[in-house]
NUDO-41303 format. One line per 10 residues: number of its first residue (from 1); their letters; for each residue x, y, z of C-alpha. Coordinates in pm, 1 decimal, decimal comma. Example, Ala and Ser with C-alpha at 12.3 -4.5 7.8 and 13.67 -1.06 7.14 Angstrom:
// NUDO-41303
1> AS> 1230,0:-450,0:780,0 | 1367,0:-106,0:714,0
END
This chain:
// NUDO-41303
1> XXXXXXXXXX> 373,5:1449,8:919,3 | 109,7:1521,1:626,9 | -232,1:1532,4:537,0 | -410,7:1425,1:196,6 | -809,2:1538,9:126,8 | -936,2:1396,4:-235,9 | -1170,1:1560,7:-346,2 | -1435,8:1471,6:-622,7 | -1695,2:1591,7:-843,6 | -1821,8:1326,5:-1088,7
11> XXXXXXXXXX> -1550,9:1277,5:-1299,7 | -1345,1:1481,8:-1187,1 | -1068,6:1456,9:-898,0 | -863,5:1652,0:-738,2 | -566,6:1570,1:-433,4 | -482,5:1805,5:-218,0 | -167,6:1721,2:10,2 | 8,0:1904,8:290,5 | 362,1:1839,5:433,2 | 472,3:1958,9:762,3
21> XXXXXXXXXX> 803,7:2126,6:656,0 | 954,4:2461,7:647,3 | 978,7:2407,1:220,1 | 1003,7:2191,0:-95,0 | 1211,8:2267,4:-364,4 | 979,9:2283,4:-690,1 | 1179,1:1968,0:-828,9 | 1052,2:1755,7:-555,6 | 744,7:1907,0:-543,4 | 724,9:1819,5:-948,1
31> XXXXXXXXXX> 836,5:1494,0:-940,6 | 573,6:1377,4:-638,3 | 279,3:1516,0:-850,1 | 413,4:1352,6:-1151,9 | 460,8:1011,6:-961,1 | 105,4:1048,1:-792,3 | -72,2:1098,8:-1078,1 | 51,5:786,5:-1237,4 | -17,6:589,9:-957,6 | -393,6:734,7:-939,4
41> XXXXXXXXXX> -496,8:868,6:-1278,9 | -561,8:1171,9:-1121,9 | -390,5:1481,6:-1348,3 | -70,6:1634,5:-1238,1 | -293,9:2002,5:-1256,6 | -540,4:1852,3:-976,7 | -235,0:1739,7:-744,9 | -188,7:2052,8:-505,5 | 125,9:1963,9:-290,2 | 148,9:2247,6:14,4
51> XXXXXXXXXX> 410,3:2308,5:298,9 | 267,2:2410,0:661,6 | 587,1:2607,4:696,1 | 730,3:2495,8:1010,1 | 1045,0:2583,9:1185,0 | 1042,0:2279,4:1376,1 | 1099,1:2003,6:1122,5 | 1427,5:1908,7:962,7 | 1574,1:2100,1:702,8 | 1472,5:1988,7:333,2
61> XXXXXXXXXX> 1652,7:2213,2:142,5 | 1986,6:2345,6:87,6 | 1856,0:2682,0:27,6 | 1916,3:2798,0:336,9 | 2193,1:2546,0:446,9 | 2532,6:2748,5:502,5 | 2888,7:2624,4:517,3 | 3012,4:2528,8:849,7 | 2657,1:2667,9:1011,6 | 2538,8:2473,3:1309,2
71> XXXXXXXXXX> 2249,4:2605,3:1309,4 | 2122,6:2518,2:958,4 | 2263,5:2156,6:833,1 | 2270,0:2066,3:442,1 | 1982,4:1881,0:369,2 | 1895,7:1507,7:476,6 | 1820,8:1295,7:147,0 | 1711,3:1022,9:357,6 | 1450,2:1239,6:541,7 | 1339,3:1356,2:141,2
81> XXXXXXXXXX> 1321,9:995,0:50,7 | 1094,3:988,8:370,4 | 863,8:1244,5:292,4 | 823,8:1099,8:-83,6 | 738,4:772,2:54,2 | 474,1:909,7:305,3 | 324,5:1078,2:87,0 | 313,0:816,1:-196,9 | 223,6:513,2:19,9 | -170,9:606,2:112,6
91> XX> -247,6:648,2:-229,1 | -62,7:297,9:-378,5
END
């Protein structure tokens, strides 16, 4: 799940999002801001993207993904794609 507060001061705007996941690579992080800023104007340095560090959600980046290990799984692309969508889709 995730959150979004905008914020705004006259002209200016800023998004602050929040992701229920353990982490986000940078990349993805990146390329979200990049994507939300062109769909709302607002600039990529106003676009705070934040992960509530849970244990409990599915694993989003091969970082800590081992070969063979059970107990932490490669990454799911389709659960990124997911997450991308989500948090695109309020502000189309």
């Amino acid at each position: 799940d995730h959150g979004t507060d905008l914020l705004e001061a006259g002209p200016v705007a800023a998004l602050l999002i929040s992701i229920d996941v353990l982490m986000l690579s940078t990349a993805f992080m990146t390329a979200l801001r990049h994507e939300i800023s062109g769909v709302t104007g607002i600039p990529v340095e106003n676009i705070l993207v934040s992960t509530t560090h849970t244990h409990s959600a599915p694993v989003t980046m091969d970082l800590l993904a081992f070969r063979g290990d059970s107990q932490v799984p490669p990454a799911d692309p389709s659960y990124q794609e997911l997450i991308h969508v989500r948090a695109l889709l309020p502000r189309v």
